[in-house]
C-alpha positions as a Markdown table, in Angstrom:
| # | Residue | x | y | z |
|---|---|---|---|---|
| 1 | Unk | 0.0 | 0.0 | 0.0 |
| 2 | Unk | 1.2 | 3.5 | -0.8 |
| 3 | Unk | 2.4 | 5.1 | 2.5 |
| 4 | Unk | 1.3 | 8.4 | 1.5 |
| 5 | Unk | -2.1 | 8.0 | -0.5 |
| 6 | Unk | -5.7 | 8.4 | -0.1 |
| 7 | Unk | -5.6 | 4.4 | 1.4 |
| 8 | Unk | -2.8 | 5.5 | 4.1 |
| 9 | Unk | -4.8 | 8.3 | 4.5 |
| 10 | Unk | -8.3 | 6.7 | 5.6 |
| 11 | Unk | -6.2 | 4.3 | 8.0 |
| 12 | Unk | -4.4 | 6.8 | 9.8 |
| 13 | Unk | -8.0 | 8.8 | 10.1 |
| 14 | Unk | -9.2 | 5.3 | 11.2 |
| 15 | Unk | -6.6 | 5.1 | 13.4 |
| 16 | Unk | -7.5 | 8.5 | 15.0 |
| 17 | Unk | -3.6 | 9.6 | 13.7 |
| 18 | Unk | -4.8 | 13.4 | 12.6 |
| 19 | Unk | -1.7 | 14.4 | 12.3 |
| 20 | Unk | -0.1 | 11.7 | 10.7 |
| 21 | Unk | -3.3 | 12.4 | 8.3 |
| 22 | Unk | -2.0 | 15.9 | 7.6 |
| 23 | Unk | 1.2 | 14.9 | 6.5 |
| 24 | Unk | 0.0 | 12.7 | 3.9 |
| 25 | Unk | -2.5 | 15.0 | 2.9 |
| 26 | Unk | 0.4 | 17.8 | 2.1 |
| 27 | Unk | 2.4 | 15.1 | 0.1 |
| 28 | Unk | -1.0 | 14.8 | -2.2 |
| 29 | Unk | -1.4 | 18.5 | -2.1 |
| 30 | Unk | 2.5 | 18.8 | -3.2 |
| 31 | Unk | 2.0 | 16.5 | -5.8 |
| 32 | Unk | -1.0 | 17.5 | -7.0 |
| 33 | Unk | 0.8 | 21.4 | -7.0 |
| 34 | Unk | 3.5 | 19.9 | -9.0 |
| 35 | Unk | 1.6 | 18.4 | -11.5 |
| 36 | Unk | -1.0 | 21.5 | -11.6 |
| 37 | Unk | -3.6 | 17.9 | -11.5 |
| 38 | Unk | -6.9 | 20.1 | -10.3 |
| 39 | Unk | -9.4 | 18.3 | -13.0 |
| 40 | Unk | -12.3 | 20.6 | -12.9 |
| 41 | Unk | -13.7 | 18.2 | -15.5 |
| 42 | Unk | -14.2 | 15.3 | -12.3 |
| 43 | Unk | -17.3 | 14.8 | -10.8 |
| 44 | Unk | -17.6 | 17.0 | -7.7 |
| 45 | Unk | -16.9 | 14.9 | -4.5 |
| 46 | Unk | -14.1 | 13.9 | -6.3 |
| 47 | Unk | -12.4 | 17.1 | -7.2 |
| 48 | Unk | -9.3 | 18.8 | -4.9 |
| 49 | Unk | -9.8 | 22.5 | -4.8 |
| 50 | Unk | -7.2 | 24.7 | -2.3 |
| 51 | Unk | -3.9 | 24.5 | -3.4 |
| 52 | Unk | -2.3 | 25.3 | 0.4 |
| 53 | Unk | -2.0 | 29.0 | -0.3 |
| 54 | Unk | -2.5 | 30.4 | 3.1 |
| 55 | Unk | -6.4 | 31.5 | 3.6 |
| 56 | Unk | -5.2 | 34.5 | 6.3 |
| 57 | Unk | -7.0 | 38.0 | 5.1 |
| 58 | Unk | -9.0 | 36.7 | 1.8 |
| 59 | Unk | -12.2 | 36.1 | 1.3 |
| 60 | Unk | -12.1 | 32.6 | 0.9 |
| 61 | Unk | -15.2 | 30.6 | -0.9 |
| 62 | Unk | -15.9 | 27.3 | 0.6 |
| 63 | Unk | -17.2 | 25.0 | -1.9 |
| 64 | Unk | -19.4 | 22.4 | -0.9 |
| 65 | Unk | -19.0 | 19.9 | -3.3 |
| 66 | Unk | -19.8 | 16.6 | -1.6 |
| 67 | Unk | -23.2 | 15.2 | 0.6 |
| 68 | Unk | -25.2 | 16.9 | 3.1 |
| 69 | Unk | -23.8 | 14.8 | 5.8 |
| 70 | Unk | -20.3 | 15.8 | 5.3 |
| 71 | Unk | -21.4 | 19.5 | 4.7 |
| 72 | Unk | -23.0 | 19.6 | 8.4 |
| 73 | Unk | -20.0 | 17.8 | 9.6 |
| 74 | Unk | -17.2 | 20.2 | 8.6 |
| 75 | Unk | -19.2 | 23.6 | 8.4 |
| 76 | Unk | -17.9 | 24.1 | 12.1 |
| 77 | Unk | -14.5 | 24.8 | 10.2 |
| 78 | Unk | -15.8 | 28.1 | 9.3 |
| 79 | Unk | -15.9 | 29.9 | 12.4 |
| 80 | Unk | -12.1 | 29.3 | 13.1 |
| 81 | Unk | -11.6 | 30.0 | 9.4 |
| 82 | Unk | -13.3 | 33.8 | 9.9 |
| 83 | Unk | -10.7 | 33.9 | 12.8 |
| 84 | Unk | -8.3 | 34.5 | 9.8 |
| 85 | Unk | -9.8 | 35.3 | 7.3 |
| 86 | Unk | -11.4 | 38.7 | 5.5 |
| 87 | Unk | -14.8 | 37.0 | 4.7 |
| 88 | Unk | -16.3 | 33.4 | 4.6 |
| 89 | Unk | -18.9 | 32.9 | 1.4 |
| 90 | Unk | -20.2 | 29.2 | 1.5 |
| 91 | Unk | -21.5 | 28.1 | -2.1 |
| 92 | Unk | -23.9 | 25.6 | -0.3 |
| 93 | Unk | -26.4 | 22.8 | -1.1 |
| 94 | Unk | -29.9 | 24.7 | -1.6 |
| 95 | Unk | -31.2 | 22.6 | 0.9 |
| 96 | Unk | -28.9 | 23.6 | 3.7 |
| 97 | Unk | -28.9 | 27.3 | 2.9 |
| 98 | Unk | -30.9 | 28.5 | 6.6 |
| 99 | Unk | -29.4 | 25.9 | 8.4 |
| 100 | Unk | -25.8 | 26.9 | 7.0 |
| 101 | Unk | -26.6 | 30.4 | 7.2 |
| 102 | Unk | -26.5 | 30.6 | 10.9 |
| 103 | Unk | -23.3 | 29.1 | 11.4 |
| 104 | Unk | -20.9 | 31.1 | 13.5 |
| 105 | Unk | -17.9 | 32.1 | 10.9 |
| 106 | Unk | -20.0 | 32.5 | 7.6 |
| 107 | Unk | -20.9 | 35.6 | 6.3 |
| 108 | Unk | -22.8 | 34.6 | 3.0 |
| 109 | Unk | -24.4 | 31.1 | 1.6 |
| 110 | Unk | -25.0 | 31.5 | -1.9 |
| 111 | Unk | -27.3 | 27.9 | -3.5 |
| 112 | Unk | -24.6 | 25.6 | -5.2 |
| 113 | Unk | -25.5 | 25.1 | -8.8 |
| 114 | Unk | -24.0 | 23.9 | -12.2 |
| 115 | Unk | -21.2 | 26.4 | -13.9 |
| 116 | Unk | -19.1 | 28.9 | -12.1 |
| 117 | Unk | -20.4 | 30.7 | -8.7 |
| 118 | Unk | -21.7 | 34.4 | -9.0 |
| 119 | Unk | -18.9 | 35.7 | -6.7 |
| 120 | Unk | -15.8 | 37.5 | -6.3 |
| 121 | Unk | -13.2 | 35.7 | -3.7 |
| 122 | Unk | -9.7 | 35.6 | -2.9 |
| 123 | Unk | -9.4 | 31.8 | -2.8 |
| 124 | Unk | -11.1 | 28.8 | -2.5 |
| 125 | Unk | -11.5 | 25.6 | -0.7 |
| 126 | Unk | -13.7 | 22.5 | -0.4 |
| 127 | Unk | -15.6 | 22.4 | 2.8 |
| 128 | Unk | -13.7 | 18.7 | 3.2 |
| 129 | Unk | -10.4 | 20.4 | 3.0 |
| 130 | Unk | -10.9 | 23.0 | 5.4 |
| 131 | Unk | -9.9 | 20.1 | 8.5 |
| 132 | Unk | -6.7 | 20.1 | 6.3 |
| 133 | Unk | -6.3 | 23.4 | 6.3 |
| 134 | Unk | -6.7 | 24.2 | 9.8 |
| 135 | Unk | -4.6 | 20.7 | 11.2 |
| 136 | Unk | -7.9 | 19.6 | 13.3 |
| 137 | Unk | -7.1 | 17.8 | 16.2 |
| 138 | Unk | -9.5 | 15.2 | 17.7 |
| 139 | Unk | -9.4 | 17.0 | 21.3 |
| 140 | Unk | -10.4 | 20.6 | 19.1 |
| 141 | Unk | -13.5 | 19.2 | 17.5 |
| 142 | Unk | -16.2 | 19.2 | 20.1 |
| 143 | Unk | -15.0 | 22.7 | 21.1 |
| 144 | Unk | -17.8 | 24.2 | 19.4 |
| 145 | Unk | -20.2 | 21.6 | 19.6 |
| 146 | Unk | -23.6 | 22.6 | 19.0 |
| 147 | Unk | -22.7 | 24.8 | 15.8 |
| 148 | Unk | -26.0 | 24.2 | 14.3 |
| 149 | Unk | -29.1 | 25.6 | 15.6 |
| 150 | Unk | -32.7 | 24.7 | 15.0 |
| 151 | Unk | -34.9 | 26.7 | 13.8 |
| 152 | Unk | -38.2 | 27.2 | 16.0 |
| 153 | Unk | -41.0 | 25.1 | 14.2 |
| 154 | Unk | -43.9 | 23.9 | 15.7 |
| 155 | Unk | -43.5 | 19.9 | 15.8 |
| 156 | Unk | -46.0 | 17.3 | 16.3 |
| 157 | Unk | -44.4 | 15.1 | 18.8 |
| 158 | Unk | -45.9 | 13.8 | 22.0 |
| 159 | Unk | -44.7 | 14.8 | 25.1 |
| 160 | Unk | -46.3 | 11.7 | 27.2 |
| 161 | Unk | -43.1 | 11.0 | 29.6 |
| 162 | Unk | -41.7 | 8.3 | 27.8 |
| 163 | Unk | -38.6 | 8.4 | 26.0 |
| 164 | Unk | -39.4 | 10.0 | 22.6 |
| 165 | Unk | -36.6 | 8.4 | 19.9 |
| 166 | Unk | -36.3 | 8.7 | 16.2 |
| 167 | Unk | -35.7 | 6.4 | 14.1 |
| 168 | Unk | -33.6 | 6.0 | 10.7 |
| 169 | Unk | -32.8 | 2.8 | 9.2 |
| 170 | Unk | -32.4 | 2.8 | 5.7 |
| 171 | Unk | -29.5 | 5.5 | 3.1 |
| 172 | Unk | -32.1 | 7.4 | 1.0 |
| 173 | Unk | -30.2 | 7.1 | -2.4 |
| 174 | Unk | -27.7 | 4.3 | -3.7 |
| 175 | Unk | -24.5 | 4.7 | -2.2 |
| 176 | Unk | -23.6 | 2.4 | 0.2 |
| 177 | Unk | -27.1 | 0.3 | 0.4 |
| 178 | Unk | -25.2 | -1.9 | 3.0 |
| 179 | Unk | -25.2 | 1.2 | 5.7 |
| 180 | Unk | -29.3 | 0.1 | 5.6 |
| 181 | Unk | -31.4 | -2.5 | 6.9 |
| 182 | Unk | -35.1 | -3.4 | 7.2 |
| 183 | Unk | -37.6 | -1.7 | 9.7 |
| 184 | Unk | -38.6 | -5.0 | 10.8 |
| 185 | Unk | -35.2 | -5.7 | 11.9 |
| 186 | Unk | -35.5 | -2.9 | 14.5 |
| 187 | Unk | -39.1 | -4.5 | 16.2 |
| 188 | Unk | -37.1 | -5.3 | 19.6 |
| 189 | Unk | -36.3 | -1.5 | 19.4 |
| 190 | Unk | -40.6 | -1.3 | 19.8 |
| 191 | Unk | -40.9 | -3.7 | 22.2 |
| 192 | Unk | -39.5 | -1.6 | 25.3 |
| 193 | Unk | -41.1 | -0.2 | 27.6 |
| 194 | Unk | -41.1 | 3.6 | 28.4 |
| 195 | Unk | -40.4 | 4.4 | 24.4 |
| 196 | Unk | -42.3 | 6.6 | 21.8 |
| 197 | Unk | -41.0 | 5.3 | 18.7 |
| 198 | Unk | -40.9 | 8.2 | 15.9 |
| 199 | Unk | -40.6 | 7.8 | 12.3 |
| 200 | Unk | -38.0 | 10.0 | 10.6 |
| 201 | Unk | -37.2 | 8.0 | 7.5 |
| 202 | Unk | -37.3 | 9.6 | 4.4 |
| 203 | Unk | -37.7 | 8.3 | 0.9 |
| 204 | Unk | -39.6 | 4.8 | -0.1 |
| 205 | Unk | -38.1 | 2.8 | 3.1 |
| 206 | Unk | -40.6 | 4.7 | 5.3 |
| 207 | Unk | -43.3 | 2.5 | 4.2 |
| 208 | Unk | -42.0 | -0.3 | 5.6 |
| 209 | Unk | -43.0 | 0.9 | 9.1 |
| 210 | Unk | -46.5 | 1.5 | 8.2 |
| 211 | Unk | -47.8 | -1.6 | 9.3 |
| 212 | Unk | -46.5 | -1.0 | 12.9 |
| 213 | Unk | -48.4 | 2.3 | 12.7 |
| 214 | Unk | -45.9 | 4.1 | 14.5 |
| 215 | Unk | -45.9 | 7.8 | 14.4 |
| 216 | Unk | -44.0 | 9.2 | 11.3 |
| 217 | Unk | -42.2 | 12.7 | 11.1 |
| 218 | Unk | -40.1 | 12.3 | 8.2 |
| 219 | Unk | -40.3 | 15.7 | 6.4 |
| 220 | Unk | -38.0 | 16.2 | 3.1 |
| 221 | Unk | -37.9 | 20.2 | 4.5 |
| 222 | Unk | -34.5 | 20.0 | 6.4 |
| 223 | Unk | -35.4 | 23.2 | 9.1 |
| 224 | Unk | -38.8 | 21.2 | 10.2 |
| 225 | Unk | -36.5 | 17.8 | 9.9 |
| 226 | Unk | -33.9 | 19.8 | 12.5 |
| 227 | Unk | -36.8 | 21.5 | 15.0 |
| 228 | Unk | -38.0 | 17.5 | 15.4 |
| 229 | Unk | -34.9 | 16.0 | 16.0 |
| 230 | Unk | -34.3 | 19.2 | 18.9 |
| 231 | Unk | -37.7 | 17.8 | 20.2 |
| 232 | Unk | -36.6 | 14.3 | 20.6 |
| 233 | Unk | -34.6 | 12.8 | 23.6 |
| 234 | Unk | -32.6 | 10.3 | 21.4 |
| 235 | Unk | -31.9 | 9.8 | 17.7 |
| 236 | Unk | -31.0 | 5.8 | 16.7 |
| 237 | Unk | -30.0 | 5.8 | 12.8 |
| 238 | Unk | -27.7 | 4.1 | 10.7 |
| 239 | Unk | -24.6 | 6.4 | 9.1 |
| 240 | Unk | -26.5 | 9.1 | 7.4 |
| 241 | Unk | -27.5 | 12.9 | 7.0 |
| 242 | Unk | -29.8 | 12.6 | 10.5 |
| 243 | Unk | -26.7 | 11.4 | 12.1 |
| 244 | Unk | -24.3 | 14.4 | 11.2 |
| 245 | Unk | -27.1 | 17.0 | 11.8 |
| 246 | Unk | -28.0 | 15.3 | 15.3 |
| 247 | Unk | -24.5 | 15.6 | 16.3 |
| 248 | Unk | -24.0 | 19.1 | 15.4 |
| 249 | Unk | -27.1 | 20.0 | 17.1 |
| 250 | Unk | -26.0 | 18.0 | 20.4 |
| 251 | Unk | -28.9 | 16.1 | 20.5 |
| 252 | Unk | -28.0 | 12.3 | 21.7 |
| 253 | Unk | -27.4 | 10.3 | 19.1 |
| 254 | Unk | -26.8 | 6.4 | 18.5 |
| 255 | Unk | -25.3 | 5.0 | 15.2 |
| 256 | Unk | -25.8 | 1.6 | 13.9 |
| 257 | Unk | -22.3 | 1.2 | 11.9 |
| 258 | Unk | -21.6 | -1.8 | 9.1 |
| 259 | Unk | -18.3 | -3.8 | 10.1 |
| 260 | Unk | -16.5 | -2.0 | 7.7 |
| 261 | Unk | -17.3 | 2.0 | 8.5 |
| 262 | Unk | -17.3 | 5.0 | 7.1 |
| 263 | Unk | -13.3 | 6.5 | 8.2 |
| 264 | Unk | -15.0 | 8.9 | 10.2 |
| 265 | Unk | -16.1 | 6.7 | 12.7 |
| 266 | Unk | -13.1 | 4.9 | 13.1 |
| 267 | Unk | -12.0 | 1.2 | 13.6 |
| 268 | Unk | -13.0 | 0.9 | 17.3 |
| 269 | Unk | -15.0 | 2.5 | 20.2 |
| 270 | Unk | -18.1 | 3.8 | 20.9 |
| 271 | Unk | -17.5 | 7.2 | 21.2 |
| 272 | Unk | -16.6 | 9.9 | 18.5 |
| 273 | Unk | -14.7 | 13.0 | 18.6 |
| 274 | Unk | -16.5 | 14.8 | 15.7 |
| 275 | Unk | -19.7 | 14.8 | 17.9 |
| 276 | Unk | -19.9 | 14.4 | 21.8 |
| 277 | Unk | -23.7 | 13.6 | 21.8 |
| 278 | Unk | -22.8 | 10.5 | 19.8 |
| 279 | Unk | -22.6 | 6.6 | 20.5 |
| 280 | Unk | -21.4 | 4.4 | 17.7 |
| 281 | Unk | -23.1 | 1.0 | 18.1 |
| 282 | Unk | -20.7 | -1.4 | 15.8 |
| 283 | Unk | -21.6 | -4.7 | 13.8 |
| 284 | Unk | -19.6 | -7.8 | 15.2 |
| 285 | Unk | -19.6 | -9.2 | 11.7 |
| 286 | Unk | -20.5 | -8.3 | 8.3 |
| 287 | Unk | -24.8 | -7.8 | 8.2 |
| 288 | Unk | -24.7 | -8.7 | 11.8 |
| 289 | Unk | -27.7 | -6.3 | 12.2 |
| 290 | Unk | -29.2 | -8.4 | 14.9 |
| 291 | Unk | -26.9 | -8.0 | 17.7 |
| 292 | Unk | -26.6 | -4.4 | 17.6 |
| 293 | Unk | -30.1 | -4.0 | 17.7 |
| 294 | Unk | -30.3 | -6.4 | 20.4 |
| 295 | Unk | -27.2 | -4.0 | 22.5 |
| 296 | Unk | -29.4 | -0.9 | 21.4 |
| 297 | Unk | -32.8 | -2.8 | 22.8 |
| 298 | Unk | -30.9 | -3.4 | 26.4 |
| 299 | Unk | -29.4 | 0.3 | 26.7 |
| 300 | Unk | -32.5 | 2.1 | 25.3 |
| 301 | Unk | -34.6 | -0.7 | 28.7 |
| 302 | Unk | -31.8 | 1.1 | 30.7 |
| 303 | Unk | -32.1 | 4.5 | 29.4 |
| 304 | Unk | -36.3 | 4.4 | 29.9 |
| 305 | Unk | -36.0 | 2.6 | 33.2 |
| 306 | Unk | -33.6 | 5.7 | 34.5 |
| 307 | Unk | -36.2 | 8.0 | 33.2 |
| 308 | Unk | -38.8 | 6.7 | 35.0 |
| 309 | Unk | -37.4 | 6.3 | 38.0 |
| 310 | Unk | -36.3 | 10.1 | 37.8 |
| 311 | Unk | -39.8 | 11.0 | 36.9 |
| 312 | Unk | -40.8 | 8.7 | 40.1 |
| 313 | Unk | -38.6 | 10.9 | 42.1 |
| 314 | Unk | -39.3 | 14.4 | 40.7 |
| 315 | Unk | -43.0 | 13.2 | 41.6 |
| 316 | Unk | -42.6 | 12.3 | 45.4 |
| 317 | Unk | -40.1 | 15.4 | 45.6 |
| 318 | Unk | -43.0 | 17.2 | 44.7 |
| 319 | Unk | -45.6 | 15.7 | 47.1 |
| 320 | Unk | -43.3 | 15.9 | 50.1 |
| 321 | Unk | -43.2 | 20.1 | 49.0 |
| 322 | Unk | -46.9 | 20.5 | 49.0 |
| 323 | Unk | -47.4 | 18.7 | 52.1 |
């Protein structure tokens, strides 16, 4: 394997070795300098922008070029960036424009779109490239955690006082279909006790809840999809957008992750540094769904059992007051 390539790269990331990350990340950037290789032709995500010139009093454009999820997760790169920088323009996903547009550090969002942007800058970088930029650390990132605030929307979720928790289960497009499973494979997830179950799958795998007539809140408008999740007490989803925007927002999270993960997540633990809110929940083996729905069915018992038993003593605290 190439010691200093996109492969060495993932594994140190893997490895939580940022800073062995950043040094084969400037060897790529050298050579890609060198060779003046900056294909605008490639498809988007696959496209290197900055070319390490330093970012320090220009107004720099941050291009975000790849999916939702990994927009939400490095956005919080803009407020150190307006630390140094003249101005921040974000050349954003339409969909995130609000939502982006609130984030400390940027000045402007402008709707991503085919063709050159309708801007003026100083230099340019894709929002992925900005952790390069800056030499992120792991202890650094949940500095600013929550950097994404939800909007105030009126939400239709019960407040009953039982644990109200989301639920996503399956990718909404193609890519990766092996982050997914089947809603029927989450049924032990129904079966405790103390648990509002809350439909917030988008897309054609919603309907496979419907015949356990759950409620469902999946919304395609991201701000109302953002104002539920702040309602919720827990979030349990597979690797997707909800996951990112959950942990940005600090609202508790639990990932379900395939044996093979997604770099970000890392080989090992069940913690992550990119979001404090989170729990990663990991497959033993390869489409081993069952058994961590099974470890999410025994802490979620826990998790209820705590909040009834705190609700139990709120209660007789109460009583004893009025007596």
């Amino acid at each position: 394997m190439q010691t200093d390539g996109p492969d060495a790269w993932m594994a140190a990331m893997k490895r939580g070795d940022f800073a062995h990350a950043w040094t084969i990340s400037d060897h790529i950037l050298a050579r890609r300098v060198a060779e003046r290789d900056f294909d605008c032709t490639l498809p988007r995500h696959m496209q290197s922008i900055w070319d390490g010139r330093p970012l320090k009093d220009k107004h720099v454009l941050v291009r975000c070029y790849h999916g939702l999820g990994d927009t939400i997760q490095f956005i919080r790169f803009a407020k150190p960036l307006r630390a140094i920088a003249r101005k921040v323009s974000v050349w954003v996903q339409p969909p995130l424009l609000s939502l982006v547009g609130k984030v400390a550090g940027v000045d402007r969002v402008l709707p991503l779109h085919d063709g050159p942007p309708d801007l003026v800058y100083d230099a340019d970088i894709e929002v992925m490239e900005l952790a390069h930029a800056q030499r992120a650390t792991p202890p650094a990132l949940a500095k600013d955690v929550p950097y994404i605030r939800a909007p105030r929307r009126n939400v239709k979720i019960p407040d009953d006082g039982r644990l109200r928790v989301g639920l996503i289960w399956a990718v909404a497009g193609t890519w990766e279909p092996k982050r997914s499973l089947h809603f029927s494979a989450l049924k032990p997830l129904l079966d405790v006790p103390g648990v509002t179950p809350i439909v917030l799958q988008r897309g054609a795998a919603a309907d496979e809840a419907r015949p356990f007539s759950i409620q469902d809140c999946g919304n395609d408008d991201i701000e109302l999809f953002a104002a539920t999740l702040a309602a919720l007490d827990l979030l349990i989803c597979i690797d997707t957008f909800g996951a990112h925007l959950a942990g940005a927002m600090g609202v508790p999270v639990w990932v379900m992750l395939k044996s093979d993960c997604d770099w970000r997540w890392m080989s090992s633990g069940r913690t992550s540094p990119w979001y404090p809110s989170m729990r990663l929940y990991r497959q033993p083996a390869p489409g081993d769904w069952a058994s961590v729905v099974a470890e999410i069915a025994r802490d979620l018992a826990r998790e209820a059992r705590e909040r009834n038993i705190a609700a139990l003593e709120q209660t007789h605290r109460c009583d004893v007051r009025t007596v």
